[in-house]
DSSP file (Angstrom, degrees, kcal/mol; ACC not computed):
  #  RESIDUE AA STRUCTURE BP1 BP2  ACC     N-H-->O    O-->H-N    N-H-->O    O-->H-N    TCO  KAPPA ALPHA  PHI   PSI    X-CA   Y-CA   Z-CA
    1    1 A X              0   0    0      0, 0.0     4,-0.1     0, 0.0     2,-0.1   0.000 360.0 360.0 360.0 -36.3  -20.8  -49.8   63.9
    2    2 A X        +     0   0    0      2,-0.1     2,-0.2     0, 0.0     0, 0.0  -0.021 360.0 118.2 -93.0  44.0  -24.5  -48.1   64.6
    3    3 A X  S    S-     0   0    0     -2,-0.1     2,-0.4     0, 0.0     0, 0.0  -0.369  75.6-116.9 -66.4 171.2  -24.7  -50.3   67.7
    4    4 A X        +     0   0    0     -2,-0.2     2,-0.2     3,-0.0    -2,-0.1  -0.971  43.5 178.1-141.5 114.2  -24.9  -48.7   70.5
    5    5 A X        -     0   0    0     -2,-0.4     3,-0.0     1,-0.1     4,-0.0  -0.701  46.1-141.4-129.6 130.8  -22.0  -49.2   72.7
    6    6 A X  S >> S+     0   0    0     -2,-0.2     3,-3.3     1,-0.1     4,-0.8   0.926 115.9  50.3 -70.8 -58.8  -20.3  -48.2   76.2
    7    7 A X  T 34 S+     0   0    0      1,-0.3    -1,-0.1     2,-0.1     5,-0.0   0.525  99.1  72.1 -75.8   2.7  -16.8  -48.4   74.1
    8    8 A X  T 34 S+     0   0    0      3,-0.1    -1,-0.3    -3,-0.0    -2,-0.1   0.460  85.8  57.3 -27.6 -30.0  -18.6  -46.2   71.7
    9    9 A X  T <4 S+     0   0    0     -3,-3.3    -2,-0.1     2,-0.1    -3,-0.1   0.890  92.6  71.9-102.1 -56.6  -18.6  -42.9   73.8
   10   10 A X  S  < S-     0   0    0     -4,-0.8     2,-0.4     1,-0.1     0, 0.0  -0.315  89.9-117.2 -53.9 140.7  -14.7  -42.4   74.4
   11   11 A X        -     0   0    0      1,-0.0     2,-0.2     0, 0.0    -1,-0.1  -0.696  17.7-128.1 -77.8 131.0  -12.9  -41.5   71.3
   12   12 A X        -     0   0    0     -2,-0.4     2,-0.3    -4,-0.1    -4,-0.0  -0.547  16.0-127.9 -88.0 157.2  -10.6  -43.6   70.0
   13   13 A X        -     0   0    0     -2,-0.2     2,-0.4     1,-0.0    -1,-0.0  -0.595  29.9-141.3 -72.3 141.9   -6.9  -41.9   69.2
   14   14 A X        -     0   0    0     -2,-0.3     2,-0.4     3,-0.0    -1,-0.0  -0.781  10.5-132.8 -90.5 133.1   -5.9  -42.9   65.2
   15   15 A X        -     0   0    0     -2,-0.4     2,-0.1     1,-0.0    -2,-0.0  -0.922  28.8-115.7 -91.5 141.2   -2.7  -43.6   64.9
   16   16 A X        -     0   0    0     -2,-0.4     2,-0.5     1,-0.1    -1,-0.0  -0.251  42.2-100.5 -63.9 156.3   -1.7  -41.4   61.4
   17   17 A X        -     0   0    0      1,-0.1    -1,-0.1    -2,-0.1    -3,-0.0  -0.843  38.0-105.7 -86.5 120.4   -0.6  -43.8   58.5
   18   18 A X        -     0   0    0     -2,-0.5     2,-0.1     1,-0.1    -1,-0.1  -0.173  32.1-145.4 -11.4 119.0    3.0  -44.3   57.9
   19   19 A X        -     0   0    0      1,-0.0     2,-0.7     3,-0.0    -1,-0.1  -0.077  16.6-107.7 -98.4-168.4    4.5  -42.7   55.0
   20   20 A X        -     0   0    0     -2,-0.1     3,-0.1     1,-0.0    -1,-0.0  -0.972  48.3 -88.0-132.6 118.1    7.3  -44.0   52.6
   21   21 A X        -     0   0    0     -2,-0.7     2,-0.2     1,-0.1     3,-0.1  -0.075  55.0-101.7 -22.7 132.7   10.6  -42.4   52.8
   22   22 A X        -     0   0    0      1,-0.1    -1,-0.1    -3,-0.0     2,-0.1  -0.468  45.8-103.4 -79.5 150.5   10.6  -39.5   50.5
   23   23 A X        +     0   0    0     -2,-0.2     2,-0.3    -3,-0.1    -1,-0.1  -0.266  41.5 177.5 -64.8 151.4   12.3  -40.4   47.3
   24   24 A X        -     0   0    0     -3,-0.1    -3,-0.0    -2,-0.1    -2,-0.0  -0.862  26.4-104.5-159.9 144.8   15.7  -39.2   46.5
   25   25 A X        -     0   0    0     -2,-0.3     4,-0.1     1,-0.1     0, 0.0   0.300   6.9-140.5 -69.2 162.3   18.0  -39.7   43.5
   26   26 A X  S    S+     0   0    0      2,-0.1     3,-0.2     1,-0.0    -1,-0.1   0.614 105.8  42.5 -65.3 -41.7   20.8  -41.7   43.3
   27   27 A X  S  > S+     0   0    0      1,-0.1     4,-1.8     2,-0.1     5,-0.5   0.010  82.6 113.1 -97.1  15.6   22.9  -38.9   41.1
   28   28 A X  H  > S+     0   0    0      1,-0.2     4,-1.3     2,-0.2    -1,-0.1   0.833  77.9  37.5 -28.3 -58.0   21.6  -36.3   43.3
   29   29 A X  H  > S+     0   0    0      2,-0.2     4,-0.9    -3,-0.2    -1,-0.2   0.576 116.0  57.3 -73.4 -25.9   25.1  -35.2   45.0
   30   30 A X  H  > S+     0   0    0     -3,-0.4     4,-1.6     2,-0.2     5,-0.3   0.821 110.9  47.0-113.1 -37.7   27.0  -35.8   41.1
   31   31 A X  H  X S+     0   0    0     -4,-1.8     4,-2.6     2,-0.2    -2,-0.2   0.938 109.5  50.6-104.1 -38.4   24.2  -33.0   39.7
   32   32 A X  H  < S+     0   0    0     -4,-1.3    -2,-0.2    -5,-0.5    -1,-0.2   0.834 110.0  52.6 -35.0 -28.8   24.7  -30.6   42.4
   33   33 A X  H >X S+     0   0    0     -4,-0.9     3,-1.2     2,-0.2     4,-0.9   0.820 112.7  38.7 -68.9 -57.9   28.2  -30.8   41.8
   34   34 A X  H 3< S+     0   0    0     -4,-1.6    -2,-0.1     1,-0.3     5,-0.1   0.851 110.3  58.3 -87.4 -24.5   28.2  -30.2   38.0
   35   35 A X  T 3< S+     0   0    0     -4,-2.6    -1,-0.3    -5,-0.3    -2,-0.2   0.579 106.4  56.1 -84.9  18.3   25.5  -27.6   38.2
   36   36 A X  T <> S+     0   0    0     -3,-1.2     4,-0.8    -5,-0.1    -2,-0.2   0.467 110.6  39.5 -97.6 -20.7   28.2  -25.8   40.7
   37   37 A X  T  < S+     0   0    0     -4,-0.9    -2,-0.1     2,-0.1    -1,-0.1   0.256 111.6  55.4-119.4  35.3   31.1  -25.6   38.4
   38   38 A X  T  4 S+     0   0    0     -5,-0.1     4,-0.4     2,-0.1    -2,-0.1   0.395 111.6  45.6-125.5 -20.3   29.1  -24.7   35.3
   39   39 A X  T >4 S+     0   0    0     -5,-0.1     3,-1.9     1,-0.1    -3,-0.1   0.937 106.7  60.3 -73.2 -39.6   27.6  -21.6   37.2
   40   40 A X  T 3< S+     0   0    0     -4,-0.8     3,-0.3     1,-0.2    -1,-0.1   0.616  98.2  62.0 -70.0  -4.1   31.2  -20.7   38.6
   41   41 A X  T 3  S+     0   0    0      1,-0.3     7,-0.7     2,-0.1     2,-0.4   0.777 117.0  21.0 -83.1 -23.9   32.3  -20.3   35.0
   42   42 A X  S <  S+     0   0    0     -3,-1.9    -1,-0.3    -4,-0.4     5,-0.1  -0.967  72.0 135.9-136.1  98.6   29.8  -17.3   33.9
   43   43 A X        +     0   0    0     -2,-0.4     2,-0.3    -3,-0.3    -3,-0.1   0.222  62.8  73.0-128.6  13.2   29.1  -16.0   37.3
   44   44 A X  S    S-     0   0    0      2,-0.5    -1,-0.1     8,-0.0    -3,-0.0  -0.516 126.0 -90.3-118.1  59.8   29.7  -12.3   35.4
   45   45 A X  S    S+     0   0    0     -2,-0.3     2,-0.2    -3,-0.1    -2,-0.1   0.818  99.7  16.8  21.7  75.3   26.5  -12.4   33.6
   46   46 A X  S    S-     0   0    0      3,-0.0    -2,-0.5     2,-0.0    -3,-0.2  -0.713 115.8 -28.5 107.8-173.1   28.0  -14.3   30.4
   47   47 A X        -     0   0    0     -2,-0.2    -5,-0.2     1,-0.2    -6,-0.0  -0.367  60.8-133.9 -94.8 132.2   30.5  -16.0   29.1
   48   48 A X  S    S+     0   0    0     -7,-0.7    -1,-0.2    -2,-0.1    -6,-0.1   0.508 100.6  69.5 -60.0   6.2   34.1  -14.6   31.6
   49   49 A X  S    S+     0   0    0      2,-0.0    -1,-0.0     0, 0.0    -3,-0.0   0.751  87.3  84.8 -92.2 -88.6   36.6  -14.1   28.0
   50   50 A X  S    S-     0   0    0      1,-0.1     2,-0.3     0, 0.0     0, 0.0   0.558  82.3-137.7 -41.5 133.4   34.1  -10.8   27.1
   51   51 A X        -     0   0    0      1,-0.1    -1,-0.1     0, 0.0    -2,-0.0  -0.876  21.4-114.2-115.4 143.6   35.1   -7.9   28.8
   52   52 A X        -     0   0    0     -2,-0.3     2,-0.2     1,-0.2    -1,-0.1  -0.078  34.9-103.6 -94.4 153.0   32.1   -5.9   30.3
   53   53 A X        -     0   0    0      1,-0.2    -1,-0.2     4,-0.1     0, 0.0  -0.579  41.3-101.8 -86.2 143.3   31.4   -2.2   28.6
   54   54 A X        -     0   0    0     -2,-0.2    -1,-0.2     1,-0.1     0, 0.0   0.384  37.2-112.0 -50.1-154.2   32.5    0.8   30.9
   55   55 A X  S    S+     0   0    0      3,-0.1    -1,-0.1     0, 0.0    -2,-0.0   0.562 114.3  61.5-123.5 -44.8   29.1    2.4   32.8
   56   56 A X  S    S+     0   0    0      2,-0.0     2,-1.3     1,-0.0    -3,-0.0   0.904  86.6  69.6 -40.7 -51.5   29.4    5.5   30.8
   57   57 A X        +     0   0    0      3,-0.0     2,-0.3     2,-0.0    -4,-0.1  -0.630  67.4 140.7 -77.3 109.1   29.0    3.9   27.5
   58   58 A X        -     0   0    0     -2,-1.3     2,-0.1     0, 0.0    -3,-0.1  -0.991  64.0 -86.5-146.1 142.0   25.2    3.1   27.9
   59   59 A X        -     0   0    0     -2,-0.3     2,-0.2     1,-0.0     3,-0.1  -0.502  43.9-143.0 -85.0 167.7   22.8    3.5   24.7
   60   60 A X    >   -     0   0    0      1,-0.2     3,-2.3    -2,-0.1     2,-0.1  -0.428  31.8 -69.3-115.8 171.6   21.7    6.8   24.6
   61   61 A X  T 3  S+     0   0    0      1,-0.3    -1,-0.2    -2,-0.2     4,-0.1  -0.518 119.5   0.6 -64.5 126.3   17.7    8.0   23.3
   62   62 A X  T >  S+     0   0    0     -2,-0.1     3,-1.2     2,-0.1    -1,-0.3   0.575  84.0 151.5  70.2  16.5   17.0    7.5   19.8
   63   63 A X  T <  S+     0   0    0     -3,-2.3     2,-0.7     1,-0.2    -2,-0.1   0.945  75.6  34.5 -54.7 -46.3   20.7    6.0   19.3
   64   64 A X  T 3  S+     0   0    0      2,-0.1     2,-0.2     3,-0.0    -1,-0.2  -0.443  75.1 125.1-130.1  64.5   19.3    3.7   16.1
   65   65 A X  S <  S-     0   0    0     -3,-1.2     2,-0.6    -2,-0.7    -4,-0.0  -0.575  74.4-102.3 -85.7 169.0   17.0    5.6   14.7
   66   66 A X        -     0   0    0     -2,-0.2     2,-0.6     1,-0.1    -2,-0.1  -0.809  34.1-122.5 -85.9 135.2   18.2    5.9   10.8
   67   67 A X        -     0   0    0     -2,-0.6     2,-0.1     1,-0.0    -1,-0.1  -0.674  26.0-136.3 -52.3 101.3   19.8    8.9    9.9
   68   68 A X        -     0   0    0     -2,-0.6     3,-0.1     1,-0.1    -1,-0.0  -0.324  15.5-103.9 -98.3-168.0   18.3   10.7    7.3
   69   69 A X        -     0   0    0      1,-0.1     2,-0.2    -2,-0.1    -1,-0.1   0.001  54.3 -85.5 -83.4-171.0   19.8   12.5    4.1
   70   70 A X        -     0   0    0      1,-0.2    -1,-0.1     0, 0.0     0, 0.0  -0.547  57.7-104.4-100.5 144.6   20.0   16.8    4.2
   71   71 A X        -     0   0    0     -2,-0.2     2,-0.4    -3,-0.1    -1,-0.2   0.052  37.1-150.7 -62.8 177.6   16.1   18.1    2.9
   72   72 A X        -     0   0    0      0, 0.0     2,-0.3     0, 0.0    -1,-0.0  -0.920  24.6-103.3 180.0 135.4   16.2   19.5   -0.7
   73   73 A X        -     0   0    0     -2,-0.4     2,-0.3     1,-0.1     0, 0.0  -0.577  49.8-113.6 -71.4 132.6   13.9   22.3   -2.0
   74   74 A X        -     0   0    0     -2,-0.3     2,-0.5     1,-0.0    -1,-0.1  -0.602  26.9-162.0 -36.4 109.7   11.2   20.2   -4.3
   75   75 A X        -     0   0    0     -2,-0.3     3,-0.0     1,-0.0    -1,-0.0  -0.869  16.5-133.3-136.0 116.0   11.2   20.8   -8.1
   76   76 A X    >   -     0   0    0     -2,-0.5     3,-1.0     1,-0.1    -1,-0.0  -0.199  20.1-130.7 -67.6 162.2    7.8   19.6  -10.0
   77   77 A X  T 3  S+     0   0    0      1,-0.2     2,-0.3     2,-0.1     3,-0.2   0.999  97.7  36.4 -76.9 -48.4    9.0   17.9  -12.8
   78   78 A X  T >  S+     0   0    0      1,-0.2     3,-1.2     2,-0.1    -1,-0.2  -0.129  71.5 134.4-102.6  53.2    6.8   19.7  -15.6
   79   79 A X  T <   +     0   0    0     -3,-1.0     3,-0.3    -2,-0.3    -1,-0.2   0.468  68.2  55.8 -74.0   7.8    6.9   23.1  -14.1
   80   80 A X  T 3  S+     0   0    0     -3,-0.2     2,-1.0     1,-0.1    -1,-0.3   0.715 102.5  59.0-106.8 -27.6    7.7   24.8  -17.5
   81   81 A X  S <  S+     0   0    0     -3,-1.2    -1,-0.1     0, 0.0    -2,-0.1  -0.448  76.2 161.5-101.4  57.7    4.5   23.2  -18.9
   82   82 A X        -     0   0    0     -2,-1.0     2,-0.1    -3,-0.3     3,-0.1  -0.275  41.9-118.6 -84.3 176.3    1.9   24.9  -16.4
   83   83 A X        -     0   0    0      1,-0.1    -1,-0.1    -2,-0.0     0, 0.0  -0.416  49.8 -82.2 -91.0 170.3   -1.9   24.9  -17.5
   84   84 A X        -     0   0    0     -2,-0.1     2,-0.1     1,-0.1    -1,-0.1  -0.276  54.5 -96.6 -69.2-177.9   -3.2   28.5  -17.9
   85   85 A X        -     0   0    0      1,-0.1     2,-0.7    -3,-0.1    -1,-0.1  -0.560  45.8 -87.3 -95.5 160.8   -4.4   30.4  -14.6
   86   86 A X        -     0   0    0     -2,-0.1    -1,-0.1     1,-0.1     0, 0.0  -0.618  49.2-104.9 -25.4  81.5   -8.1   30.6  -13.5
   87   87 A X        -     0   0    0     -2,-0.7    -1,-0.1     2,-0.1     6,-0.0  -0.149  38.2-115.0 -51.1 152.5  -10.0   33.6  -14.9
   88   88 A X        -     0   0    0     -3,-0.0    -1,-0.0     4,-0.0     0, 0.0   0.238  27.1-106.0 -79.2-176.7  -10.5   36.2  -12.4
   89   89 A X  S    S+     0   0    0      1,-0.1    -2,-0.1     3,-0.0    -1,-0.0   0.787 121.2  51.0 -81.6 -33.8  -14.2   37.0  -11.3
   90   90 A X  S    S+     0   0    0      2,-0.1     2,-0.5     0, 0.0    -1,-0.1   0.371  85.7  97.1 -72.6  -9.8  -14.3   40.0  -13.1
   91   91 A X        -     0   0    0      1,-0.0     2,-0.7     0, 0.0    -4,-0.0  -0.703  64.7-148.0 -79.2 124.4  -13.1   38.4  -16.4
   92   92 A X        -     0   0    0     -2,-0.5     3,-0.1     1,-0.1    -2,-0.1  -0.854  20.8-119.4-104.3 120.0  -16.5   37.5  -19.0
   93   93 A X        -     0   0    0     -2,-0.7     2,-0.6     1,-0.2    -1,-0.1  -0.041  28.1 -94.0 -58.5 147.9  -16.2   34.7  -21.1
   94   94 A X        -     0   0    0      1,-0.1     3,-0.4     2,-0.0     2,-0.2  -0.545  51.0-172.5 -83.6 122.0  -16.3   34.7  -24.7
   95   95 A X        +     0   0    0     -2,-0.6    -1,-0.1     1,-0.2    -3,-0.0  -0.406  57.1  52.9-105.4 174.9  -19.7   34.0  -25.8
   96   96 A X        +     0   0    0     -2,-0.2    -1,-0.2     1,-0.2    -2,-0.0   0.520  65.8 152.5  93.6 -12.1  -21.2   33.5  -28.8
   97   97 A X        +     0   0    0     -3,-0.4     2,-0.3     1,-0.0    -1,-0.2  -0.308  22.9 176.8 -27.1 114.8  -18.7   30.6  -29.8
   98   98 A X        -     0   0    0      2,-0.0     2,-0.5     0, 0.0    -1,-0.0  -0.920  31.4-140.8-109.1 172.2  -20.4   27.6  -32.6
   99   99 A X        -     0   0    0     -2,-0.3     2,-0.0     2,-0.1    -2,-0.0  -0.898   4.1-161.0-142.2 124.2  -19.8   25.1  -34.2
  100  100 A X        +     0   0    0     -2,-0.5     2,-0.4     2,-0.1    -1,-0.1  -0.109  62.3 120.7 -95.0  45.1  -21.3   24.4  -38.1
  101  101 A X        -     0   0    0     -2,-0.0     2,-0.5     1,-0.0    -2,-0.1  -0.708  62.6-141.5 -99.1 148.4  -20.5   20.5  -37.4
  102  102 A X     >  -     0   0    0     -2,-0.4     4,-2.4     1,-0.1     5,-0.3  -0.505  19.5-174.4-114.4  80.0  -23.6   18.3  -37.7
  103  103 A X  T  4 S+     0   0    0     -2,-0.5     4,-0.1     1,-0.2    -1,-0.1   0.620  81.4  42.2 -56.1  -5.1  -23.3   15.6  -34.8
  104  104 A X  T >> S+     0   0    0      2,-0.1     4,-2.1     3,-0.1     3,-1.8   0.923 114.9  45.7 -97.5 -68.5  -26.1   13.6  -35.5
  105  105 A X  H 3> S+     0   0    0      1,-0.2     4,-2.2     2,-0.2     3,-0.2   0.911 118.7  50.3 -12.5 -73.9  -25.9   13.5  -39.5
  106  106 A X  H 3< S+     0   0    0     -4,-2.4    -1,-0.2     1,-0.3    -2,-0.1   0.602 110.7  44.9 -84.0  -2.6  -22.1   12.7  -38.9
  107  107 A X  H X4 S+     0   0    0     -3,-1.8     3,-1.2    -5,-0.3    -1,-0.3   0.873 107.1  56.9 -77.9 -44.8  -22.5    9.9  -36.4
  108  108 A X  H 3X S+     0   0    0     -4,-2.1     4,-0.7     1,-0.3    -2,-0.2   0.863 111.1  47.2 -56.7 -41.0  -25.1    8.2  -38.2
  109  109 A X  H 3X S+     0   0    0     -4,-2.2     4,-0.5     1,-0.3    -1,-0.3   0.197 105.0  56.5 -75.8  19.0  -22.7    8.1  -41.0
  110  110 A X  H <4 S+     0   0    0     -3,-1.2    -1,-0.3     2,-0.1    -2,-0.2   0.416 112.0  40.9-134.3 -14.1  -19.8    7.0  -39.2
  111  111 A X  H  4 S+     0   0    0     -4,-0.2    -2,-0.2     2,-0.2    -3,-0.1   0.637 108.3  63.9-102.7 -11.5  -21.5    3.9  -37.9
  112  112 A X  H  < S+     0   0    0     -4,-0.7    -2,-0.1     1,-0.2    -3,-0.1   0.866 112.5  31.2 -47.0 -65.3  -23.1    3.4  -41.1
  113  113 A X  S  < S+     0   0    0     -4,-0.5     2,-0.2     2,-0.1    -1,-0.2   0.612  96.6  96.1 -82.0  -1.2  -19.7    2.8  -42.9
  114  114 A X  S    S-     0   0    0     -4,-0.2     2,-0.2     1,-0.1    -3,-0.1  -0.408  84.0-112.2-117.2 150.6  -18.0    1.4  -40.3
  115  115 A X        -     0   0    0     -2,-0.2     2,-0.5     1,-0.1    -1,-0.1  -0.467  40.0-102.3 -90.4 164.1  -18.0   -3.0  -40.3
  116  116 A X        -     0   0    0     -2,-0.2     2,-0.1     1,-0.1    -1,-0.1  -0.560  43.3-108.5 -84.9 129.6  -20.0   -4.6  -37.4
  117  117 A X        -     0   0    0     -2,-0.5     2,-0.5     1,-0.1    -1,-0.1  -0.280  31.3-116.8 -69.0 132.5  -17.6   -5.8  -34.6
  118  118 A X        -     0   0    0     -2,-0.1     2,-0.3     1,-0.1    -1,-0.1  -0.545  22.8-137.5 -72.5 135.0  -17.1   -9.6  -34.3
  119  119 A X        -     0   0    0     -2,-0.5     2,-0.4     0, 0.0    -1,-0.1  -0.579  13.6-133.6 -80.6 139.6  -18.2  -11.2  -31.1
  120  120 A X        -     0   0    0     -2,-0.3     2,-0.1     2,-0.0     0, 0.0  -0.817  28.3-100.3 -80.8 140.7  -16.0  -14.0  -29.2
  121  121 A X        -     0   0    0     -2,-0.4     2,-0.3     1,-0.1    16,-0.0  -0.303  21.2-136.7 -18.2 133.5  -17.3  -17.1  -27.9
  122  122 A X        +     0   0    0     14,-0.1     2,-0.8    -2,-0.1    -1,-0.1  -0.939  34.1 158.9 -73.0  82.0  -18.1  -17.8  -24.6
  123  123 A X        -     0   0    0     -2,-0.3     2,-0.6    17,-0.1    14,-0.0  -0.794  28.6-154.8-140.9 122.5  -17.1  -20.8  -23.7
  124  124 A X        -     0   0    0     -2,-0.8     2,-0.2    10,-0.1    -2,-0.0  -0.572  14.2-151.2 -91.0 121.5  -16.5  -21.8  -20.2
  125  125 A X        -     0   0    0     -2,-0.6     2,-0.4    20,-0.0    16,-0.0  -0.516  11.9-148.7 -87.6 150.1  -13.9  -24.7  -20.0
  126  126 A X        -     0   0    0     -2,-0.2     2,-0.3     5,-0.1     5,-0.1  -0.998  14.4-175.0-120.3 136.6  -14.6  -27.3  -16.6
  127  127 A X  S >  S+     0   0    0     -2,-0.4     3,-2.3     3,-0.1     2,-1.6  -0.788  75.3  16.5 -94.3 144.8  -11.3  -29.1  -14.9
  128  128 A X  T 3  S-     0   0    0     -2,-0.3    -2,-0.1     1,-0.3     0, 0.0  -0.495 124.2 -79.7 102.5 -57.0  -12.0  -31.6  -12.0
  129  129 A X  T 3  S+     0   0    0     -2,-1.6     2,-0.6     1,-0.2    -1,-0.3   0.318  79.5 160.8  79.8  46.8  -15.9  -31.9  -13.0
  130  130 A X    <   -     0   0    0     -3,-2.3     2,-0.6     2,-0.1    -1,-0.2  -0.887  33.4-149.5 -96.1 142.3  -16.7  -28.7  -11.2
  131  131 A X        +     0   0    0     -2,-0.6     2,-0.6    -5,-0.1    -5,-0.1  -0.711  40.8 142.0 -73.0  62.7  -20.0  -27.4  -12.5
  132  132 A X        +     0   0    0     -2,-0.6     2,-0.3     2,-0.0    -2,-0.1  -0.951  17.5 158.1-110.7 101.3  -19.6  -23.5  -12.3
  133  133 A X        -     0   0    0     -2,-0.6     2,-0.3    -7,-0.0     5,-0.1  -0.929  34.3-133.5-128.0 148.4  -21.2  -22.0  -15.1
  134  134 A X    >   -     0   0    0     -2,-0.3     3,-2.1     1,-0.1   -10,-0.1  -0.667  33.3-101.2-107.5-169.0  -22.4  -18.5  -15.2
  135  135 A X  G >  S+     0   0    0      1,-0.3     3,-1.2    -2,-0.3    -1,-0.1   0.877 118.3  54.9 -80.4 -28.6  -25.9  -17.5  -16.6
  136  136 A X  G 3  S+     0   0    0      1,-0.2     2,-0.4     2,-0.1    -1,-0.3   0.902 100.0  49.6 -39.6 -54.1  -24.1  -16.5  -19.7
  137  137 A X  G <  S+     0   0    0     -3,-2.1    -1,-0.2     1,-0.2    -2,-0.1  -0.473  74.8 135.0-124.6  51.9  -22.3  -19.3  -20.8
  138  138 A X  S <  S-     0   0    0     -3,-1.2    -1,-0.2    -2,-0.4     4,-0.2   0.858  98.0  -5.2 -71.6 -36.4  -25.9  -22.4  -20.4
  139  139 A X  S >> S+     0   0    0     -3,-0.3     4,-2.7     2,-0.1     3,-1.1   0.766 114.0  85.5-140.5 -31.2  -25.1  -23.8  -23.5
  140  140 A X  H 3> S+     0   0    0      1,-0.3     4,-1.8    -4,-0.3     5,-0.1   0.853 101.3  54.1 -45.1 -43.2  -22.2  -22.0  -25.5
  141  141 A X  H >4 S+     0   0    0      1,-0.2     3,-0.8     2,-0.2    -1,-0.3   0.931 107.3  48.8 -45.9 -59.7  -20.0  -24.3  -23.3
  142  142 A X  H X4 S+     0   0    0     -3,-1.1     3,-1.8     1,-0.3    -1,-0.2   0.890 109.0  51.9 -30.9 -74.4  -21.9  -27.2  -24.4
  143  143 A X  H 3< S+     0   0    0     -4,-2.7    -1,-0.3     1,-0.2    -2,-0.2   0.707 102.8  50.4 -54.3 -28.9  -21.7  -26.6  -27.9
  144  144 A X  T << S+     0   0    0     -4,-1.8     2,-0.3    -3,-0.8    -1,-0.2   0.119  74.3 113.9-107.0  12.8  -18.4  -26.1  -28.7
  145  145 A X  S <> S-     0   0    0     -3,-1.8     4,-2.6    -4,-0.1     5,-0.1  -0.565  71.6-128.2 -84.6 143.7  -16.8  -28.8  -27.3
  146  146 A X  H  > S+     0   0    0     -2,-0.3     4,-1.7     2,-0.2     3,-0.2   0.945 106.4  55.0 -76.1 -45.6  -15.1  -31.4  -29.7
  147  147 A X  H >> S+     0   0    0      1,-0.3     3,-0.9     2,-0.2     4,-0.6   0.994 112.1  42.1 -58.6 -58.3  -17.3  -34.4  -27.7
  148  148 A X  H 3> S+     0   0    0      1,-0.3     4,-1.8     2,-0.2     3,-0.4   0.882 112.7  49.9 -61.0 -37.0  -20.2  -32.9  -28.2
  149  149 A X  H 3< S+     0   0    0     -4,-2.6     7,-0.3    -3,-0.2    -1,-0.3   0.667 104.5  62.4 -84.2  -3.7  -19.7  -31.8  -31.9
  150  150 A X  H << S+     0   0    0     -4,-1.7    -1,-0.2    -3,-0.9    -2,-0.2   0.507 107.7  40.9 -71.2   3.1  -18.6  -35.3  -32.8
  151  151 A X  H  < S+     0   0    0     -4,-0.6    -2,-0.2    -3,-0.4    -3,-0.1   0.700  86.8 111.6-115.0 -33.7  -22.2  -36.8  -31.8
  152  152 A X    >X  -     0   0    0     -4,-1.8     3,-1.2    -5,-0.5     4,-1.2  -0.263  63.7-148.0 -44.7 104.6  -24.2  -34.1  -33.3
  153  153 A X  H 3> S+     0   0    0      1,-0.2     4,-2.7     2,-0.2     6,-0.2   0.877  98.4  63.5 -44.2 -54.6  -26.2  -35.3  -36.5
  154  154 A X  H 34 S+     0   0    0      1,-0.3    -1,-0.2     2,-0.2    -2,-0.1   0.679 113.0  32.1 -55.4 -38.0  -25.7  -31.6  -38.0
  155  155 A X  H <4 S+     0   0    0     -3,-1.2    -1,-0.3    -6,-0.1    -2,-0.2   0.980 119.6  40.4 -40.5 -80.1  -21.8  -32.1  -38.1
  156  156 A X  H  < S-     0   0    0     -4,-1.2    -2,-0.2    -7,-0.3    -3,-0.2   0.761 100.7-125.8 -85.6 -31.1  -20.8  -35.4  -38.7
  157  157 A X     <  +     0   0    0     -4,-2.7     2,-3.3    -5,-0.3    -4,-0.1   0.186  62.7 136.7 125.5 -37.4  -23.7  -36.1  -41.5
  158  158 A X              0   0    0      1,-0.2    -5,-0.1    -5,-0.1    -1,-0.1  -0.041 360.0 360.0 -98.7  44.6  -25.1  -39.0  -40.0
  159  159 A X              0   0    0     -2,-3.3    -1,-0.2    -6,-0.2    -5,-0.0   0.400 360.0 360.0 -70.1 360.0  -28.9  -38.1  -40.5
């Protein structure tokens, strides 16, 4: 082909390549058919027993919004038990007011007599063998587990 050729210099005509019959169905005609009497049956935009709404009757703005009930004046519920008003600017507070309690004296004694509150155990239980302990609960866990207090010389005796 890169010879160099007298029957080189004319072009030759191509013949175009033959094509293949385009396909076409066998039930072609039989589904034209059926989609022709299945249109003619709702050809009134839906099924032909419904009978179509007049042009008048159209919905109208805000038709289904909810209707609500008639307003009703607001009644506070403990309006017979109001606080007192606001003293005026001109009003001066009563001074001179005390009190011959002794809060220190009477604190000390009141935590004095009073019994010292018990603390709960901490004790963080684990499912699955997840390790999530928080900084709190390093050993409490540990300690108060029935495996652990069955091995413990201090328990069981076995010193």
């Amino acid at each position: 082909m890169g010879e160099e050729s007298i029957y080189n210099l004319l072009p030759s005509v191509q013949q175009p390549e033959a094509k293949n019959p385009r396909y076409r169905s066998v039930f072609h005609e039989a589904a034209k058919d059926e989609l022709k009497q299945r249109k003619t049956a709702s050809k009134t935009m839906g099924p032909a027993k419904v009978s179509l709404d007049e042009t008048t009757n159209f919905m109208k703005k805000r038709a289904k919004e909810p209707v609500l009930p008639e307003k009703t004046a607001y009644a506070r519920p403990n309006a017979d038990q109001k606080r007192p008003p606001v003293p005026l600017r001109d009003e001066k507070p009563v001074m001179g007011l005390t009190s011959n309690k002794n809060f220190i004296h009477t604190n000390a004694v009141e935590n004095i007599m009073s019994s010292s509150k018990k603390t709960r155990t901490k004790i963080c239980r684990h499912t699955g063998g997840h390790r999530q302990q928080s900084s709190g609960f390093r050993f409490s866990s540990q300690i108060h587990q029935e495996r652990y207090l069955r091995h413990s010389p201090q328990v069981s005796g076995n010193s």
